[in-house]
C-alpha positions in Angstrom: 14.2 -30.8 -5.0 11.6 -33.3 -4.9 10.0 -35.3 -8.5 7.2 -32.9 -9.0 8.7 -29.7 -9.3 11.2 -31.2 -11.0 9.0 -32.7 -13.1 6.8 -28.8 -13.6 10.7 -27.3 -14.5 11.1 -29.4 -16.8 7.3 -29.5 -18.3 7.8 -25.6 -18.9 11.2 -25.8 -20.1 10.0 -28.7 -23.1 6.6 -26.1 -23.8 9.2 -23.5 -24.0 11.7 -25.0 -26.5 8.7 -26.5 -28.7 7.8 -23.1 -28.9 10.4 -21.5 -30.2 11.5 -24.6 -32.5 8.0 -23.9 -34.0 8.4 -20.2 -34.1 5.7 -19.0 -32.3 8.1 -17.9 -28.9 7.5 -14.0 -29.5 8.8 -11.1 -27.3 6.4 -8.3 -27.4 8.2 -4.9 -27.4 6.8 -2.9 -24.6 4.2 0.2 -25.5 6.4 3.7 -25.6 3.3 4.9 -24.6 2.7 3.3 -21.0 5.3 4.1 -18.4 7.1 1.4 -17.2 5.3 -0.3 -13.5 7.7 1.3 -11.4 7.4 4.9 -13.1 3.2 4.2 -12.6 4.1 2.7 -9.4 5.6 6.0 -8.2 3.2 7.9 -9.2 0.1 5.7 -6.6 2.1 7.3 -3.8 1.4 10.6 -1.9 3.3 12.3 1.1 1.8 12.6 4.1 2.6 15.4 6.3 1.7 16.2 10.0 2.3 18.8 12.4 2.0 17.0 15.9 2.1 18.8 19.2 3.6 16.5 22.4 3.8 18.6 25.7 4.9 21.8 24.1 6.7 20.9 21.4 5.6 20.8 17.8 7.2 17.5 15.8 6.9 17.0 11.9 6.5 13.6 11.2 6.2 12.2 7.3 4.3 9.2 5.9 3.0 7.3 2.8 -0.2 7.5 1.5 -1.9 6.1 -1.9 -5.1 6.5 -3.4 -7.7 3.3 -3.6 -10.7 3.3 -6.1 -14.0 2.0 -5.0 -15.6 1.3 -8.4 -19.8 1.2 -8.5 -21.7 0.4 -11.5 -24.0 3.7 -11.3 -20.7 5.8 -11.7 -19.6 6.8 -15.2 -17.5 3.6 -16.5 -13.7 4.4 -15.0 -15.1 6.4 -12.8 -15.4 5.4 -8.2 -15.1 6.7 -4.7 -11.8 7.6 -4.4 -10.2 6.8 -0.8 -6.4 8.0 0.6 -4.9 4.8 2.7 -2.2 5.0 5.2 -1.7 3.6 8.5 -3.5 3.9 11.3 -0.2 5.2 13.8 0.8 8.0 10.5 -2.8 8.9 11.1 -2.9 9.4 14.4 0.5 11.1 14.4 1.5 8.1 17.5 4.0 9.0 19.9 7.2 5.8 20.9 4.4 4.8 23.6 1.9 4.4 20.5 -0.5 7.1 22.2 -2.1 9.6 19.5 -0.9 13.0 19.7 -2.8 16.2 19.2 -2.3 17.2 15.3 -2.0 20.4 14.3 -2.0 20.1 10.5 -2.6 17.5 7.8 -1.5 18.0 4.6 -1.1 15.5 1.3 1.9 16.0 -1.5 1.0 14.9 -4.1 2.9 15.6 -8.0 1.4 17.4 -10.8 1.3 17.0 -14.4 3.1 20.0 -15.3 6.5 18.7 -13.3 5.7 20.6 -10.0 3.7 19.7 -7.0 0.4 20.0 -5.0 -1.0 20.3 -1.3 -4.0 19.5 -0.3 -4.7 20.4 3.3 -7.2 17.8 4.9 -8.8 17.4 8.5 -7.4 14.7 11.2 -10.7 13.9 11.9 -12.0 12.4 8.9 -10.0 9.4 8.8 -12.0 6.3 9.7 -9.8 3.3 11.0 -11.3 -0.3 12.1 -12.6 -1.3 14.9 -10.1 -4.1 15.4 -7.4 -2.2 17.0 -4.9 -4.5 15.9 -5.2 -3.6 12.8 -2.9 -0.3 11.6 -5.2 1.1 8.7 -6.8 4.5 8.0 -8.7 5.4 5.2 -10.3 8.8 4.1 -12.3 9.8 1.1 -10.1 12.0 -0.8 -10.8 14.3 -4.1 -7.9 14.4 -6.1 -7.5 18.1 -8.2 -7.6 17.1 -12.2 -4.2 18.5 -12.7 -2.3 15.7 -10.4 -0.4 12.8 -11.5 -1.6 10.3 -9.8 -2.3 6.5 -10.4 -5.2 4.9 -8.5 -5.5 1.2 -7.4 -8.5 -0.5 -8.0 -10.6 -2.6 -5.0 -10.9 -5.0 -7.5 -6.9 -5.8 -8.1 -6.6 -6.4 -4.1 -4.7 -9.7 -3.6 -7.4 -11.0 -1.1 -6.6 -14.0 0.7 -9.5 -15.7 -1.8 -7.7 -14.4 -5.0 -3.8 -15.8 -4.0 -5.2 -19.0 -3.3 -7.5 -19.6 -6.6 -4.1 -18.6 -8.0 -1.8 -19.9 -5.8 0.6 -16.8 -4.3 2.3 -17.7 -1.7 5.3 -17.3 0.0 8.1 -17.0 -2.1 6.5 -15.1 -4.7 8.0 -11.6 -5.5 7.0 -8.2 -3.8 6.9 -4.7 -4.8 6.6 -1.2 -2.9 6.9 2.9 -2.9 7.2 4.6 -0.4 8.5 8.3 0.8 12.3 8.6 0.7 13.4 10.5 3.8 16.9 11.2 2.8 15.6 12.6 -0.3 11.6 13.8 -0.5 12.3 16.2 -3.1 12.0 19.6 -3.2 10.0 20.5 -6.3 8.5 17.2 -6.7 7.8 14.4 -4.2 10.3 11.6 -4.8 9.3 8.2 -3.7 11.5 5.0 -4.0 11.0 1.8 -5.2 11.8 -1.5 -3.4 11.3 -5.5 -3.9 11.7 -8.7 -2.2 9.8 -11.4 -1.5 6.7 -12.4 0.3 8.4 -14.7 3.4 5.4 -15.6 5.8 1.5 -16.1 5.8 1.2 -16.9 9.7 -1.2 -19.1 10.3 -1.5 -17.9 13.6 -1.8 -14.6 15.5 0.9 -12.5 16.4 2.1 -9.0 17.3 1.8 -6.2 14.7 2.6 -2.9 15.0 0.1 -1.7 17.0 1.1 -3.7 20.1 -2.6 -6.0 19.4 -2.4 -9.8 18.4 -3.4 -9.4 15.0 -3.0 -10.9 11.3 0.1 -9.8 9.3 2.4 -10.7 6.4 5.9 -10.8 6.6 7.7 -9.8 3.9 11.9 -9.8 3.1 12.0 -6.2 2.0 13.9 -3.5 3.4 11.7 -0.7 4.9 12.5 2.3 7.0 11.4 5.8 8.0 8.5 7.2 6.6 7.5 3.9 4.2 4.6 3.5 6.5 1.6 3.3 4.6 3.1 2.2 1.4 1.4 -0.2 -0.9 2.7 -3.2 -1.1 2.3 -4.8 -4.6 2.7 -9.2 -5.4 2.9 -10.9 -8.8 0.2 -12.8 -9.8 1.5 -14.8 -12.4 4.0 -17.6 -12.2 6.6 -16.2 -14.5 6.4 -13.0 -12.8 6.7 -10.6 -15.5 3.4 -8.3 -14.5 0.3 -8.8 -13.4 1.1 -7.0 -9.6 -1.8 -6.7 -7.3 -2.3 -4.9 -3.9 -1.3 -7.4 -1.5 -1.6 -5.2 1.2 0.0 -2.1 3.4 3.7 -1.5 4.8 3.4 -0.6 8.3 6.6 -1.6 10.2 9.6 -4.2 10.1 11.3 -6.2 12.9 15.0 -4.3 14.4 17.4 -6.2 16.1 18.6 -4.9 19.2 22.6 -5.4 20.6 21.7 -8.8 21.8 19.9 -10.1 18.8 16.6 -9.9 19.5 13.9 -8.6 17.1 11.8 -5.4 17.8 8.5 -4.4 16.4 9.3 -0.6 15.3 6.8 1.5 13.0 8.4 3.4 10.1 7.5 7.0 10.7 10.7 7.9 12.0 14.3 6.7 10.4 16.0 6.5 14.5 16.1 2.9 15.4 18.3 -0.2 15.8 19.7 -2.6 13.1 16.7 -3.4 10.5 16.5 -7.3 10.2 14.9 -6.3 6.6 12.2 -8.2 7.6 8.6 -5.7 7.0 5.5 -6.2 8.6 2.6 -5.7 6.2 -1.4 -5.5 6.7 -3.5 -8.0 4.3 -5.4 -6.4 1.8 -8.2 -8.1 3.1 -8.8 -5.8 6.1 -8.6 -2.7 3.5 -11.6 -4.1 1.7 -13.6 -4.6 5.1 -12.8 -1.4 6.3 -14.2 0.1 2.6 -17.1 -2.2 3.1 -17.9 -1.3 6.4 -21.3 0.7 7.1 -19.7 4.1 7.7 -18.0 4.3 4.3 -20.5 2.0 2.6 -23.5 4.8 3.6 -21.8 7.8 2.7 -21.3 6.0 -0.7 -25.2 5.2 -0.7 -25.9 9.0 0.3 -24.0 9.8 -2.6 -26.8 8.3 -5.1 -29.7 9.4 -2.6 -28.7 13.3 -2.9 -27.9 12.4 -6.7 -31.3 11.2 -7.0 -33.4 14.0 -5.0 -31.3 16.6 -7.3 -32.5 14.7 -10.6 -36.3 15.4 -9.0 -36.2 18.9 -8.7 
């Protein structure tokens, strides 16, 4: 271990133990009130269901999905554009060749407050993904019914590559995610799961993502599999790592190894495929907030206040 960090351990440790020997080292009971982050992480996760025709076959296929809030200061305070995010090969129902099949149906799961369920059918066609093809995103504006249980993730708690540098995330630090649960997706209720590891590599340099482009990516040590795709992917934000999660991004494969050892890209829509290294391939938030920022989404957003406006005239 080299001086310095030795050096921090032991600055912390001292600040702790002067602490407590001046009794001022409290523990703050948690709120009975607030669920605990993996209960409210749960509950930012929604199943997403296709119907896919290939030749003449109809194939299911299931996916993750969570809602993103796009705040504006001329909404009513807690109020934004609310946007369903996935990946862009859930959206586009891909085939193993990674060629977009013909979908029949789109419906979201999402839970209620009264212990049951809800569908929400929703059109194919109205997902908008970017134009950089090497990116696996899709987004959608989405209007939630007031009787679901859903939590919403801010655009402004996005780990952006600007934010984990002013406060220094890197790799190393720990990660958090929910996705669907294939062996189990619940029959009254949808049943995510919850996993963590760690954030392993920011490349510094382009590589293959799960689209088949050269693109940006994070690798993370976190065991995904079938139907996690589109799963947010939450990182601490503070050094003792007790809270303070943020979106650092989207799930969207993990790396297989085949008999002889070598690692294989291989999207998480299905749960068929070789040995999973437990190494996950996950899109930067970054390319979530251009896609939201782009001019598509941005002017719908601006129509928004324009029709608001002419109505307020009459």
């Amino acid at each position: 271990m080299r001086q310095s960090s030795m050096l921090a351990i032991l600055v912390l440790l001292t600040s702790f133990v002067a602490e407590a020997q001046q009794g001022v080292l409290f523990v703050q009971k948690p709120d009975p009130s607030v669920p605990p982050f993996g209960v409210q992480l749960r509950r930012s996760v929604v199943n997403v269901e296709l119907q896919c025709k290939e030749g003449n076959l109809l194939i299911s296929e299931n996916g993750t999905g969570f809602v993103v809030a796009y705040p504006d200061p001329r909404l009513p305070k807690g109020s934004g554009f609310d946007y369903l995010v996935t990946n862009r090969h859930v959206a586009e129902c891909w085939d193993d060749n990674k060629h977009p099949r013909d979908i029949q149906s789109l419906v979201i799961r999402m839970n209620a407050k009264d212990g049951s369920s809800r569908t929400l059918g929703a059109n194919p066609r109205a997902w908008r993904v970017p134009n950089d093809d090497s990116v696996d995103l899709a987004v959608m504006p989405i209007v939630p019914s007031a009787d679901v249980q859903i939590v919403v993730i801010s655009v402004d708690d996005f780990a952006t590559k600007d934010f984990m540098s002013s406060n220094q995330i890197a790799e190393g630090s720990p990660i958090i995610l929910s996705g669907y649960f294939y062996q189990f997706p619940g029959e009254h209720r949808f049943q995510p799961i919850v996993r963590q590891g760690i954030l392993s590599m920011i490349p510094d340099e382009p590589m293959e993502t799960t689209t088949g482009k050269s693109g940006t990516v994070y690798l993370g040590d976190v065991h995904i599999f079938g139907g996690n795709s589109g799963s947010p992917v939450l990182i601490s934000a503070d050094s003792l790592h007790i809270g303070g999660y943020h979106l650092l991004g989207v799930a969207s494969g993990f790396y297989r190894e085949n008999e002889e050892f070598a690692l294989e890209i291989a999207t998480t829509v299905k749960g068929t495929a070789l040995v999973n290294s437990g190494i996950a391939l996950i899109v930067p938030a970054d390319f979530l907030k251009a896609l939201l920022d782009g001019p598509e989404l941005k002017g719908s957003r601006e129509a928004y206040f324009t029709s608001q406006a002419k109505s307020a005239e009459k």
